[in-house]
C-alpha positions as CSV (number, residue, x, y, z in Angstrom):
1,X,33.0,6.2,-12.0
2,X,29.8,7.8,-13.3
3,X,27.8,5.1,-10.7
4,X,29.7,6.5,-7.8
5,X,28.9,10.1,-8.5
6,X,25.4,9.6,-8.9
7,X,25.7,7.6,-5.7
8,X,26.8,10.9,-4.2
9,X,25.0,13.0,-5.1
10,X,21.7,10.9,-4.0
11,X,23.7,10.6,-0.3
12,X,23.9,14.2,-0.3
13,X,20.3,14.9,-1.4
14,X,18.8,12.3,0.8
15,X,20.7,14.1,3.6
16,X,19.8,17.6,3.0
17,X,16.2,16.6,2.6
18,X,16.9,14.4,6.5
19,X,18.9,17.9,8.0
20,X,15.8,20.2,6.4
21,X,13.3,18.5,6.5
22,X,10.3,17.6,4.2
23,X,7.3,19.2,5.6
24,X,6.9,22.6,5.8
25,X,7.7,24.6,9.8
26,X,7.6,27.6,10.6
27,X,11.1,27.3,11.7
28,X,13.8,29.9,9.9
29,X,17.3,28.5,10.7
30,X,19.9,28.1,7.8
31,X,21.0,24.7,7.1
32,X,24.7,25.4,8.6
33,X,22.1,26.6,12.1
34,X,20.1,22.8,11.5
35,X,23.1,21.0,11.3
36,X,24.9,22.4,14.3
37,X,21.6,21.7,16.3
38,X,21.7,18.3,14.9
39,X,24.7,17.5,15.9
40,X,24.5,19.1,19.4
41,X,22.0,16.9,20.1
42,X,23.7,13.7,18.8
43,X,26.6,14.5,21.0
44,X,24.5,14.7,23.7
45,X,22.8,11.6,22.8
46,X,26.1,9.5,22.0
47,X,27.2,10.9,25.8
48,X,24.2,9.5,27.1
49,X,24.5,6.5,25.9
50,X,28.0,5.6,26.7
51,X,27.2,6.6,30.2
52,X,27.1,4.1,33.0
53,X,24.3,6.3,35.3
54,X,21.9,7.5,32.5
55,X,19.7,5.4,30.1
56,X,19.8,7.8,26.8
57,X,17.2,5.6,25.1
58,X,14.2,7.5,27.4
59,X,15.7,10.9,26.8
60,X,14.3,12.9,24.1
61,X,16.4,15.7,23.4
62,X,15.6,19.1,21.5
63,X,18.1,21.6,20.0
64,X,16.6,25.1,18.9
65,X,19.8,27.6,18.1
66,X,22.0,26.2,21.0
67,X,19.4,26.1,23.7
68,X,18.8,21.9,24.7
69,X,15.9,20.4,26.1
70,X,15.7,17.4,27.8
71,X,12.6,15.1,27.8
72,X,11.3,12.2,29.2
73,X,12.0,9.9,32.1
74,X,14.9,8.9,34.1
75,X,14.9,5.8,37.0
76,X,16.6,8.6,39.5
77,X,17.2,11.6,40.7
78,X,21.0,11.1,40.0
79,X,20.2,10.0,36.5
80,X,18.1,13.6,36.4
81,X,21.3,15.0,37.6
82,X,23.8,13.4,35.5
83,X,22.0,14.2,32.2
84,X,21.6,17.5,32.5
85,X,25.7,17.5,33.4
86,X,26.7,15.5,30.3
87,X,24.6,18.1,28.0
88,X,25.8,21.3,29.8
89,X,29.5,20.0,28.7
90,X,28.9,19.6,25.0
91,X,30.3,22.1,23.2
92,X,27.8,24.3,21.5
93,X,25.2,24.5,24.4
94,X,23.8,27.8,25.1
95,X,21.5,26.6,28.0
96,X,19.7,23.1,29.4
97,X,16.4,22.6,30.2
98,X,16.4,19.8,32.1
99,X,12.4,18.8,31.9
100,X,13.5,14.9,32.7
101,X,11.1,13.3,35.6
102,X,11.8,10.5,37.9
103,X,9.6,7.5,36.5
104,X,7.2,6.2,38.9
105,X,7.3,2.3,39.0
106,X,4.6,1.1,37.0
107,X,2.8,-2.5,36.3
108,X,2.8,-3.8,32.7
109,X,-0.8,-2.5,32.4
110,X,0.2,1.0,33.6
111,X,3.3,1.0,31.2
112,X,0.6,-0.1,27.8
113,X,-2.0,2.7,29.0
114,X,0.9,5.2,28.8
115,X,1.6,4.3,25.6
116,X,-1.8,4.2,24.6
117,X,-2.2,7.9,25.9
118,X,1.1,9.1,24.7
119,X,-0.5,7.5,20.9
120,X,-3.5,9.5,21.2
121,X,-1.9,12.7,22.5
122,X,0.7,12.8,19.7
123,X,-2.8,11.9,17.0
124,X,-4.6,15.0,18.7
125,X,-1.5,17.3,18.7
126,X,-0.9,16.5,14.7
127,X,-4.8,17.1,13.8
128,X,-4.8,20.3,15.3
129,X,-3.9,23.5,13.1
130,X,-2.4,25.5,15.4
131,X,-0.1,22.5,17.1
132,X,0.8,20.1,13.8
133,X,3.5,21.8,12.4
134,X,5.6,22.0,15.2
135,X,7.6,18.6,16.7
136,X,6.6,18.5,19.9
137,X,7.8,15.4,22.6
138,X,5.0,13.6,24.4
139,X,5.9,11.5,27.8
140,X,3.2,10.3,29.4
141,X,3.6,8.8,33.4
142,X,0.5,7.3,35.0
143,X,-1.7,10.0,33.0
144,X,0.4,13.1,33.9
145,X,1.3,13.9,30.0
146,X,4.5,15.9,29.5
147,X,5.4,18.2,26.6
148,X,8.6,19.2,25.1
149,X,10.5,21.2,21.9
150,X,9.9,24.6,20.5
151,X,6.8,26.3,19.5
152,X,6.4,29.6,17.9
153,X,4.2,32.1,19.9
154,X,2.8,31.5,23.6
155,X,-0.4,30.7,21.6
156,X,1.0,27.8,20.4
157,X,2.0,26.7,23.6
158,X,-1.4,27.4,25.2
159,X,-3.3,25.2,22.0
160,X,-1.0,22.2,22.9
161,X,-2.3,22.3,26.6
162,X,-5.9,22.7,25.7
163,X,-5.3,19.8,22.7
164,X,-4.0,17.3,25.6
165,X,-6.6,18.5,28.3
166,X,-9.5,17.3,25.7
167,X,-7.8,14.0,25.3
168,X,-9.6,11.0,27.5
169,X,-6.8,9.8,30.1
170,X,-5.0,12.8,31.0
171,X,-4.8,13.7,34.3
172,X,-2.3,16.4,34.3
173,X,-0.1,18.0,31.8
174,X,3.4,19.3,32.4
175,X,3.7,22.1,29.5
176,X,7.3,22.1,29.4
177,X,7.6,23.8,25.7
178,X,9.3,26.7,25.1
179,X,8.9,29.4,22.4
180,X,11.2,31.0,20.2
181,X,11.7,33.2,17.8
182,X,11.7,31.2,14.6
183,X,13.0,34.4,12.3
């Protein structure tokens, strides 16, 4: 009996430190605000999935206080389209930004230097003082770099564009992060 209740209490620790977080943000939600973010978005993503027109493994999707983003790719304008609808009908939702692009076709060569990019990008955003404590989403689509989530202060969001413009490869940058008031 004693082996089960230390059992759970480690399940509850280990998710209160997964809901929470380990590293320190300057985000200021209450846990009960984390958790219904979280699990916005994993309704979202669970829609997405289970979907026959959208391919939820290329959506990233952020949840600040209600207010979705949607990032990434999508093979269509319809799948664009039909995202955006599946997250505006999960309960909880405040707004959408639907920040989801229609992927260019690309060779295997274009699809490895993406990922290269998107690898450096996400290396140059986490060295940076003013960018590394926020999660931000990186896409990256024949060089034109995409970013997404919630930042603090417009400064913020002007650091991560001049982060990405310094890194070799990029040959635009689609700034979609928003700010919020993190208090």
């Amino acid at each position: 009996m004693e082996k089960f209740r230390l059992n759970g209490i480690a399940l509850v620790a280990v998710l209160l430190l997964a809901i929470t977080g380990c590293a320190v943000s300057p985000e200021k939600r209450s846990v009960g605000e984390k958790v219904d973010d979280v699990a916005i978005s994993s309704r979202i993503k669970a829609a997405l999935l289970g979907d026959e027109i959208t391919d939820g493994l290329d959506i990233e999707i952020e949840t600040f206080r209600g207010v979705v983003q949607l990032n990434g790719v999508a093979d269509s304008d319809t799948e664009v389209a039909r995202a955006g609808q599946i997250a505006n009908g999960v309960k909880g939702v405040v707004q959408v930004s639907n920040n989801l692009i229609v992927r260019a076709s690309r060779s295997v060569g274009e699809y490895v230097d993406d990922s290269v990019l998107k690898a450096r990008v996400n290396g140059a955003l986490l060295k940076n003082a003013e960018t590394s404590a926020f999660q931000i989403d990186v896409e990256a689509n024949r060089g034109t770099v995409m970013l997404g989530g919630f930042v603090a202060s417009e400064a913020a969001k002007a650091a991560a564009s001049e982060v990405v413009q310094r890194v070799s490869g990029v040959v635009e940058i689609r700034n979609n992060l928003q700010v919020r008031s993190f208090d």
